[in-house]
C-alpha positions in Angstrom: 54.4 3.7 74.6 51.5 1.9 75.8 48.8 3.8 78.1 47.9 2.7 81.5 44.3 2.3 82.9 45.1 5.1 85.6 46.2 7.5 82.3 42.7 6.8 80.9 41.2 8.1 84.0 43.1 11.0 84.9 42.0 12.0 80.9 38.4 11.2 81.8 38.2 13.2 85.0 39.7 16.2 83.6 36.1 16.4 81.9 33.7 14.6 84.3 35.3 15.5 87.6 32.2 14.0 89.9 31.9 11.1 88.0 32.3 7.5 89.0 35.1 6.2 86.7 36.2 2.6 86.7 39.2 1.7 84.2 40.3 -2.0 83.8 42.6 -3.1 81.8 46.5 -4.5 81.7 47.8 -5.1 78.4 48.4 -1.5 77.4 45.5 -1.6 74.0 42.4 -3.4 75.3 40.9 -1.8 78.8 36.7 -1.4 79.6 35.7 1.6 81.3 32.3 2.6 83.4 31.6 6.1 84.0 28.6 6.8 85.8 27.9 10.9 85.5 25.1 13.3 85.7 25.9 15.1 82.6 24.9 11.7 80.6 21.3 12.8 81.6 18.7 13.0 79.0 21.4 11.8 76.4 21.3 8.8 74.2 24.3 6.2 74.6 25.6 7.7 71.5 26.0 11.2 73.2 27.2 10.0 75.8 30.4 8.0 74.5 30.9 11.0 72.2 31.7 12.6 75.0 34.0 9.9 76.7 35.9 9.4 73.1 36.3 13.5 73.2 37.9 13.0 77.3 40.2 10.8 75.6 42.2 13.6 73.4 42.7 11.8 70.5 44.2 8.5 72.5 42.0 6.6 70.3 42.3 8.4 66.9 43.1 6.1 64.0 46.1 3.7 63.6 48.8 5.4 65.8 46.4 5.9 68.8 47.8 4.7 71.9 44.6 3.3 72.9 43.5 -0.1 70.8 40.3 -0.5 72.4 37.6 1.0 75.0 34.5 -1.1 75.8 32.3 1.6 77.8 29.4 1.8 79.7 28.3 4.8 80.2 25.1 6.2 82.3 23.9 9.0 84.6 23.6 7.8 88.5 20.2 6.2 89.8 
């Protein structure tokens, strides 16, 4: 069953609960995704999509994963 870009952000503010979170996305695989946090402080781009990818509870995990692709941008606030 294909995911919905309002699934992906319930995941994602499970773990970043202040965050600014913006899902878009409509054909159920391929969505983009901003989430502007404070915990992304002080962490390289790497960390910080770790983090996202871990949110996402395996939605992405190999072949079966209900989620195709996630282009992110991820950053702590201004």
């Amino acid at each position: 069953m294909p995911i919905t870009a309002s699934e992906i952000e319930i995941l994602l503010r499970e773990s970043f609960p202040d965050a600014s979170i913006i899902v878009r996305g409509d054909d159920g695989q391929h969505f983009a995704a901003e989430v502007i946090d404070e915990s992304f402080r002080d962490k390289n781009r790497v960390q910080q999509q770790r983090a996202v990818y871990a949110a996402l509870k395996g939605k992405m995990d190999g072949s079966n994963g209900e989620l195709h692709a996630l282009a992110l941008t991820t950053k702590a606030p201004e």
